[in-house]
C-alpha positions as CSV (number, residue, x, y, z in Angstrom):
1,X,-9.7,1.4,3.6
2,X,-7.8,4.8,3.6
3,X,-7.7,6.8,0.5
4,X,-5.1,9.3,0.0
5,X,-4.9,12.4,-3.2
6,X,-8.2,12.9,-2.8
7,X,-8.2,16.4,-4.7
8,X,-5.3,16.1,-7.2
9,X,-6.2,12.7,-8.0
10,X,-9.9,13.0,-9.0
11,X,-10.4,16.5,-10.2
12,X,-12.5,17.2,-7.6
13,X,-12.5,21.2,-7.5
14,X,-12.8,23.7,-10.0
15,X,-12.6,27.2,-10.0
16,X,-14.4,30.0,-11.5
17,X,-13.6,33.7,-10.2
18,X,-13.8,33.5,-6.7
19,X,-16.7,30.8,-6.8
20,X,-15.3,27.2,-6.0
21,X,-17.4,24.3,-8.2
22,X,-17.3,20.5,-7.2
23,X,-17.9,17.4,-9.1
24,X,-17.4,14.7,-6.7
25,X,-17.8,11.8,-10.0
26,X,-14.7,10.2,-10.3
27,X,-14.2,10.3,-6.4
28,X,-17.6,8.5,-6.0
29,X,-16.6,5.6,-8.1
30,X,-13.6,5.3,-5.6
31,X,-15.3,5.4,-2.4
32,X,-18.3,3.5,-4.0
33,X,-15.4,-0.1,-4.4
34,X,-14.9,0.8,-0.8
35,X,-18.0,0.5,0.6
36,X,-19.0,-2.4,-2.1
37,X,-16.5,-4.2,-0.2
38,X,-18.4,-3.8,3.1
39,X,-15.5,-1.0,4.7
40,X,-16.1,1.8,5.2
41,X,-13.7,4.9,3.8
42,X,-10.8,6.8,5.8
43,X,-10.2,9.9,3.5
44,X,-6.9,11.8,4.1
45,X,-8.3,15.3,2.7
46,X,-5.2,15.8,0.8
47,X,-3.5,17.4,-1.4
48,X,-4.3,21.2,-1.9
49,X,-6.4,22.0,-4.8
50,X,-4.5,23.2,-8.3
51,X,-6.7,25.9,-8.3
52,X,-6.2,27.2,-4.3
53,X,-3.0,26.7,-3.8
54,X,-0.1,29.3,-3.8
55,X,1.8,28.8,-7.7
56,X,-0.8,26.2,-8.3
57,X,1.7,23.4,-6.1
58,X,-0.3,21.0,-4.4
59,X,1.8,20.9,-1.4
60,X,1.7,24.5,-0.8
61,X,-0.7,26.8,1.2
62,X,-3.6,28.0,-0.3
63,X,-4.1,31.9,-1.6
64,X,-7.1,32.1,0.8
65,X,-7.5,29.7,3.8
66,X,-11.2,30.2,3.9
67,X,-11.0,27.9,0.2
68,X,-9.8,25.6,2.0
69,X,-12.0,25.3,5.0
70,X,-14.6,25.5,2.3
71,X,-12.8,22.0,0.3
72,X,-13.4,20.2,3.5
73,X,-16.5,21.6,4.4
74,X,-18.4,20.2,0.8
75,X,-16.1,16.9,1.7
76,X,-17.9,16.3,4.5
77,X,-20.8,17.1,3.3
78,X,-20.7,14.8,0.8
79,X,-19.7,11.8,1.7
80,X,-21.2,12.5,5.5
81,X,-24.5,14.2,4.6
82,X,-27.6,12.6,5.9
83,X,-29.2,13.8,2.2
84,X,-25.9,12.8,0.5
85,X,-23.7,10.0,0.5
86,X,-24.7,9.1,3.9
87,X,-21.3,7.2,5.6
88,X,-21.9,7.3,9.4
89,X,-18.8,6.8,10.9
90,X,-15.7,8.4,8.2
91,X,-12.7,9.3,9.6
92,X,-11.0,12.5,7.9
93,X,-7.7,12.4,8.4
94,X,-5.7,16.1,7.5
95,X,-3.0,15.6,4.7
96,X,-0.7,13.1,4.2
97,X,2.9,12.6,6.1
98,X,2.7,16.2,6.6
99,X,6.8,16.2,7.9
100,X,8.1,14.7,4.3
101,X,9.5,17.2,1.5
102,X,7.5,15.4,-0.8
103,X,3.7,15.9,0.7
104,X,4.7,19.7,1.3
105,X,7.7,19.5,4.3
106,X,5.5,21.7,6.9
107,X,6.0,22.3,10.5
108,X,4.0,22.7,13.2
109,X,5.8,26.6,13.2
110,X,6.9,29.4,11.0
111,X,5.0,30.3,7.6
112,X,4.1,26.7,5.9
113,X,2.2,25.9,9.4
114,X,0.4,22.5,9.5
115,X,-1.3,23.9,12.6
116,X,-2.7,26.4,9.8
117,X,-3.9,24.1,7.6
118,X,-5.8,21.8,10.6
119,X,-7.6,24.7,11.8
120,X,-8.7,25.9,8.8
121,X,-9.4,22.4,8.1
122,X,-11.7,22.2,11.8
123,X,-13.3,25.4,10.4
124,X,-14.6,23.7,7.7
125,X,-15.8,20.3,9.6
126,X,-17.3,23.0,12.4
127,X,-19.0,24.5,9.6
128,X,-20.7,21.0,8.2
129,X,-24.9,20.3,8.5
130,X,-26.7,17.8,8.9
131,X,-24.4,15.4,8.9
132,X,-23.7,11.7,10.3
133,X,-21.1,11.1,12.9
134,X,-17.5,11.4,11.7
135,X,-14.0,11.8,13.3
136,X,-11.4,14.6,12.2
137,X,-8.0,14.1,13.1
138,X,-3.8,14.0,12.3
139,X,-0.8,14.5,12.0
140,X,-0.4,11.5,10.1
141,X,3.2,12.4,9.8
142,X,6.2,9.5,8.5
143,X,6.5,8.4,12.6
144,X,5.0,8.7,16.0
145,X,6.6,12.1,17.3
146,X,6.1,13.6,20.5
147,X,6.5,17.5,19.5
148,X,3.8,17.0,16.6
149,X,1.3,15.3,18.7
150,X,1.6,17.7,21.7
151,X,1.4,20.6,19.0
152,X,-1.9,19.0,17.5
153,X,-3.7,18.8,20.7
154,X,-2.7,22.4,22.1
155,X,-3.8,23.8,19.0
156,X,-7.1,24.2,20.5
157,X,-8.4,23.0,17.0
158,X,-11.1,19.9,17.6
159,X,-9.3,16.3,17.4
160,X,-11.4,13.5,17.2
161,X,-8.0,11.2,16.8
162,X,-4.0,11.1,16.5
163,X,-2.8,9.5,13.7
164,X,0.9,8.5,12.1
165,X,2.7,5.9,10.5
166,X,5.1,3.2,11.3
167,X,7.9,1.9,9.3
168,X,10.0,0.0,11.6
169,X,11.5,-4.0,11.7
170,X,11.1,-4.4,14.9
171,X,7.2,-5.2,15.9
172,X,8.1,-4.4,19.7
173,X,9.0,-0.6,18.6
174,X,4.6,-0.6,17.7
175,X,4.3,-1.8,21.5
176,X,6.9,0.9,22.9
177,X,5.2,3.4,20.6
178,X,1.4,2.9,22.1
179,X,3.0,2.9,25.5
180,X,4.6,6.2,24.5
181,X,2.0,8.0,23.2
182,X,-0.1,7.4,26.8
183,X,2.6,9.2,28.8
184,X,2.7,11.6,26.4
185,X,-0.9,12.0,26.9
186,X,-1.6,11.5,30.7
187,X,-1.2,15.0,31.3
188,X,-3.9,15.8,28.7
189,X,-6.7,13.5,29.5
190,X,-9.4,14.6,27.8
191,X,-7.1,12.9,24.8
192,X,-5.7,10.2,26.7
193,X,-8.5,7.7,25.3
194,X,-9.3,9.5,21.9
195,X,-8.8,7.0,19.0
196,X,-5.2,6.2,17.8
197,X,-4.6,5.0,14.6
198,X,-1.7,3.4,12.7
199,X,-2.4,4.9,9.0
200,X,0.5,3.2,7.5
201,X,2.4,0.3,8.4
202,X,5.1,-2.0,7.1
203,X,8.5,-3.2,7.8
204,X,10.2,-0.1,5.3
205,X,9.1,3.0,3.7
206,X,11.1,1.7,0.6
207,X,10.0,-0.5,-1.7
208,X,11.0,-4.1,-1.4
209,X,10.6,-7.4,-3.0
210,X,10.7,-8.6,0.8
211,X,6.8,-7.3,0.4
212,X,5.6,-10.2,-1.6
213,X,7.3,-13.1,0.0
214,X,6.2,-14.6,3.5
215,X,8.6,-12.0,5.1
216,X,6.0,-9.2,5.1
217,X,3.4,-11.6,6.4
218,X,5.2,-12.6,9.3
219,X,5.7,-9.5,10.1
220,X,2.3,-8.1,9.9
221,X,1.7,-11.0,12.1
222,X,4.5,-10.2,14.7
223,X,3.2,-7.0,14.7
224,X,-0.5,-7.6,15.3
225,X,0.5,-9.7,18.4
226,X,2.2,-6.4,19.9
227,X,-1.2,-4.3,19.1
228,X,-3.6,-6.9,20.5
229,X,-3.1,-5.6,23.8
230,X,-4.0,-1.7,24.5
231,X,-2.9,-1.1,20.9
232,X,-4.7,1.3,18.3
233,X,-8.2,1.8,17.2
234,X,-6.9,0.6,13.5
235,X,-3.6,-0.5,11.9
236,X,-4.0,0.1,8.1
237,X,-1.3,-1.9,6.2
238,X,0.0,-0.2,2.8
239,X,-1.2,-0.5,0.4
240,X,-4.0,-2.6,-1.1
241,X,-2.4,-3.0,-4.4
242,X,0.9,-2.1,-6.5
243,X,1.1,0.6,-8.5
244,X,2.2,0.7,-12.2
245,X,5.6,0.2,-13.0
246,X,6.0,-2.2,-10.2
247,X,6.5,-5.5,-12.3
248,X,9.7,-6.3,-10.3
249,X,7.8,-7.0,-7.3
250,X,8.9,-4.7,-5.1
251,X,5.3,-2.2,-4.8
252,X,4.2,-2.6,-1.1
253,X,0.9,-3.5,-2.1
254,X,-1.2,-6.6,-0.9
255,X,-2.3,-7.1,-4.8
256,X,0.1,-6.7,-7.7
257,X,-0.6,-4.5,-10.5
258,X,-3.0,-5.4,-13.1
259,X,0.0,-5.4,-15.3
260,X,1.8,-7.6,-13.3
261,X,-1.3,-10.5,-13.2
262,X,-3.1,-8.6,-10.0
263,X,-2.0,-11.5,-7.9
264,X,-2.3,-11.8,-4.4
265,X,0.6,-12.4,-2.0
266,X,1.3,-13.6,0.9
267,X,0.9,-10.5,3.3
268,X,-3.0,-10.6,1.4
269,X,-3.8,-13.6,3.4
270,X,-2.5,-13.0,6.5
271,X,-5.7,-11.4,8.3
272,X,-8.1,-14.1,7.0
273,X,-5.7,-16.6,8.7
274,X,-5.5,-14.4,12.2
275,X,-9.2,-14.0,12.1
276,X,-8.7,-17.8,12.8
277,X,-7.9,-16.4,16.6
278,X,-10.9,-14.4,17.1
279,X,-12.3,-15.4,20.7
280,X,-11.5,-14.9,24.6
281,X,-7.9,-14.5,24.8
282,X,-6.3,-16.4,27.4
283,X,-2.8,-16.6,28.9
284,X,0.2,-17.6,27.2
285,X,3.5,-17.0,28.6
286,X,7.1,-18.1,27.7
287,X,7.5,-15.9,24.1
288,X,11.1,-15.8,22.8
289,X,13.3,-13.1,21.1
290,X,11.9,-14.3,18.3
291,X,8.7,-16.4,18.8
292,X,6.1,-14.7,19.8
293,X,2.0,-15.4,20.0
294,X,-1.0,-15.2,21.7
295,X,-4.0,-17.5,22.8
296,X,-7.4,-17.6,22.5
297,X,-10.6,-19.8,23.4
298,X,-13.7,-20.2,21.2
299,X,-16.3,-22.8,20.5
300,X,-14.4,-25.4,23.3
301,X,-11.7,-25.3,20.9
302,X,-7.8,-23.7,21.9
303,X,-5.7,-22.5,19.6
304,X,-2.6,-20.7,19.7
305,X,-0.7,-18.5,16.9
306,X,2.6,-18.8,17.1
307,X,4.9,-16.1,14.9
308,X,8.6,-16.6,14.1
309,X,10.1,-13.0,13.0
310,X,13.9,-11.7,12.7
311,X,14.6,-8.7,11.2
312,X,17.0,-10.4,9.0
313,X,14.4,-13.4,8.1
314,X,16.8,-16.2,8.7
315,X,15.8,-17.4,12.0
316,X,14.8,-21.0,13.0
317,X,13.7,-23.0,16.0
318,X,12.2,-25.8,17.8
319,X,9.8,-24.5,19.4
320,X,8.1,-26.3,22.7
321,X,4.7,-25.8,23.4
322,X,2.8,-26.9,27.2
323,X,-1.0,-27.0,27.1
324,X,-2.3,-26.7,30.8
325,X,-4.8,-27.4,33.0
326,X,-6.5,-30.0,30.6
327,X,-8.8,-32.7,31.1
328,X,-8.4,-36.3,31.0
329,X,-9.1,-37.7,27.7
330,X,-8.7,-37.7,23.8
331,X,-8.3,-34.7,21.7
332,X,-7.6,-33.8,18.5
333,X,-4.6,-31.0,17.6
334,X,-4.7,-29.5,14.6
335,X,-1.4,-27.4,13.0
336,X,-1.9,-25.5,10.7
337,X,1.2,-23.4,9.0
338,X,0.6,-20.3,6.9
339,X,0.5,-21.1,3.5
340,X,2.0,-24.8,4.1
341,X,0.8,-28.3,5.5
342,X,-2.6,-28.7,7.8
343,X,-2.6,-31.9,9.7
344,X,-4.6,-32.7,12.7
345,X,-3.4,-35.2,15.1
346,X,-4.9,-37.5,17.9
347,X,-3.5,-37.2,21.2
348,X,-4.4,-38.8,24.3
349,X,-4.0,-37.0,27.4
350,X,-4.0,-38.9,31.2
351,X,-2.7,-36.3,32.9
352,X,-3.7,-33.2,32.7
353,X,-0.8,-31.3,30.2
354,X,0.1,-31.6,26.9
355,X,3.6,-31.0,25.7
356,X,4.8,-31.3,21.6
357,X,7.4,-29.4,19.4
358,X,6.9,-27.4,16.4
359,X,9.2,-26.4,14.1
360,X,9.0,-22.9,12.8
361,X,11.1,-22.2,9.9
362,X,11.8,-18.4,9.2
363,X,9.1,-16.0,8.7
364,X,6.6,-18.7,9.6
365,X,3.5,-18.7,11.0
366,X,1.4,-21.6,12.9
367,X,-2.1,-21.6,14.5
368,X,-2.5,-24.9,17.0
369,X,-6.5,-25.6,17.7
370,X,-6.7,-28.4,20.5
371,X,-10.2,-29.7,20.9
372,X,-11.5,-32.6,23.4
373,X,-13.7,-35.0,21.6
C-alpha cells in the first residue's frame, strides 16, 4: 500500500536553527493500518519539508541539500531500523509525479533538477545503519518515458527500481509499455531485471464516476491479464479510498469517503475474485479485440477468466469457449460472473472437448472452473 505526502501531511520535521527535529507520531499511526492489514508500506518520500524548502513551498528545492539527504536518512531509519520500526523489505520511492506542475514541474536538467533531488536522496539511504533490506527507486513520473528513465539510471545514483504511472484505456498500451521499457534497457543490463513497478494505475488521471461502476473493474481486470505475463514487480491501483468532497462519486478510490457511507465498489472486489485464478497457467488462445483471458490449473479443477473491455464500455458478445484434451466422463462447470449469477452445470463429455457459449455483457467479467467428478 503506497503512501504519498509523507512530510507535508504528517508534520513530520521541525526545525530549530540549523538542527532538524523529528516526530514520526502521526506517520506511525498511518503506516501502523498498513501493516495491521498484513502489507507492507511503499512510502513516496515526498514532499519537501516547510521548513527546508526554498520560500517554504513544498515542491521547491531545499535551502541546503544535505537537509534533505538527512529527511531521508532518519526515514529510513525509522521505519527500516533493525532497533526501530523494523519493516524488512520498504520500497522508497523519490517524490511523487515528479514531471507535473503540481508536485514541483522538475526536469531531469537545468536548476529544479530531479537528478538533484535523487542523489541527494541516495546520499541519505547510503548514509542509513543498521538497517533491514529496502529498495530506493523513481521517477515515478505521470507516464512511462524513455528520456527520464535513461536519465535515472545514468545518474550514477543507486536504483534499486523504476517506477511510473499509467493512465491509459487501452490495457494493451501496459503490455507495449513493459515490452518498451526492456529495449530501453537491454543496453544497460545491470537494470534490465531490477524491479519495475506500476505506482498508479487506472483508466484516467481525472476523476470519474466511471470509477465506481463495473467499468473500472473490468478494466483493472483487462489490465491484469496484459501484466500476467513478464509484467511488473507490482501494479498499485489508486487509490484505496475517496477523499472528502467526493460525494458525487467520481474520487478514484476503491472505498468511498466516510462521508459518502465508506462503501465499497466494484473495482474493491475485483482482486479477491482474480485470486480465484491463482495456479499453473496453461494455454489459452483465440482472445478477441475485446475478450480477453487467461487459464489456469489448480486442485484438478480448470478455470478460465474471461474479460470483456471497450474503451467506450458498450461492447457485447457471444463468446464461444473449446475445452481440450479432456477425459471421458462427467464434470461439473461452474460460471461464475463478477458481481452477478453463479451456477454450476453438469456436463457429460464422450469425446474428449467441450464446447459452450457465454454471454458477456459490457464491462463483464466471468471465471469458468471445469472439474471431472
Amino acid at each position: 500500500i503506497r503512501l504519498d505526502h509523507l512530510y507535508d501531511h504528517y508534520d513530520v520535521v521541525g526545525k530549530s536553527g540549523d538542527q532538524l527535529s523529528f516526530n514520526w507520531s502521526k506517520l506511525d499511526e498511518a503506516i501502523d493500518t498498513i501493516t495491521a492489514t498484513g502489507a507492507k508500506p511503499l512510502l513516496a518520500l515526498s514532499y519537501m519539508p516547510a521548513v527546508i524548502a526554498k520560500d517554504g513551498s513544498i515542491i521547491n528545492p531545499p535551502n541546503n541539500w544535505e537537509d534533505w539527504a538527512l529527511v531521508v536518512q532518519k526515514t529510513i531509519e525509522h521505519y527500516s531500523g533493525k532497533n526501530e520500526k523494523n519493516i524488512n523489505g520498504i520500497y522508497y520511492e523519490v517524490w511523487n509525479e515528479p514531471d507535473l506542475a503540481q508536485f514541483g514541474g522538475w526536469k531531469y536538467g537545468g536548476e529544479k533538477n530531479y537528478l538533484t533531488l535523487y542523489q541527494y536522496a541516495s546520499t541519505g539511504a547510503r548514509r542509513t545503519q543498521n538497517v533491514n533490506t529496502f529498495y530506493l527507486g523513481g521517477p515515478g513520473t505521470t507516464g512511462l518515458y524513455k528520456s527520464w528513465i535513461l536519465a535515472l539510471i545514468k545518474s550514477g545514483s543507486r536504483v534499486d527500481y523504476l517506477s511510473w504511472h499509467t493512465y491509459q484505456r487501452d490495457p494493451q498500451k501496459y503490455d507495449q509499455d513493459q515490452q518498451n521499457i526492456i529495449s530501453w534497457l537491454l543496453p544497460y543490463p545491470n537494470y534490465t531485471l531490477i524491479p519495475k513497478l506500476i505506482t498508479e494505475f487506472g483508466f484516467t488521471g481525472d476523476k470519474s464516476t466511471g470509477y465506481g461502476s463495473t467499468y473500472s473493474a473490468a478494466h483493472a481486470a483487462a489490465v491484469i491479464r496484459q501484466l500476467i505475463s513478464g509484467g511488473p514487480t507490482y501494479a498499485l491501483s489508486f487509490q484505496p479510498k475517496d477523499g472528502p468532497g467526493q460525494e458525487s462519486g467520481n474520487g478514484w478510490g476503491l472505498i468511498t469517503h466516510e462521508n459518502n457511507g465508506k462503501k465499497p465498489k466494484p473495482r474493491y472486489y475485483v482482486y479477491s475474485f482474480i485470486d480465484t485464478m491463482a495456479g499453473k497457467r496453461i494455454s489459452l488462445s483465440g482472445e478477441g479485440s475485446w475478450v480477453t483471458g487467461f487459464a489456469s490449473t489448480r486442485d484438478n479443477i480448470l478455470r478460465v477468466l474471461l474479460v470483456n473491455f471497450d474503451t467506450n464500455g458498450t461492447h457485447t458478445e457471444t463468446v464461444p469457449v473449446t475445452f481440450g484434451n479432456l477425459d471421458p466422463g462427467t464434470y461439473s462447470l461452474r460460471q461464475k460472473y463478477f458481481l452477478g449469477t453463479d451456477v454450476t452445470l453438469k456436463e457429460t463429455i464422450e469425446g474428449n472437448t467441450l464446447q459452450k457459449k457465454f454471454l458477456m455483457a459490457p464491462s463483464s467479467i466471468l471465471i469458468l472452473e471445469l472439474t471431472k467428478q
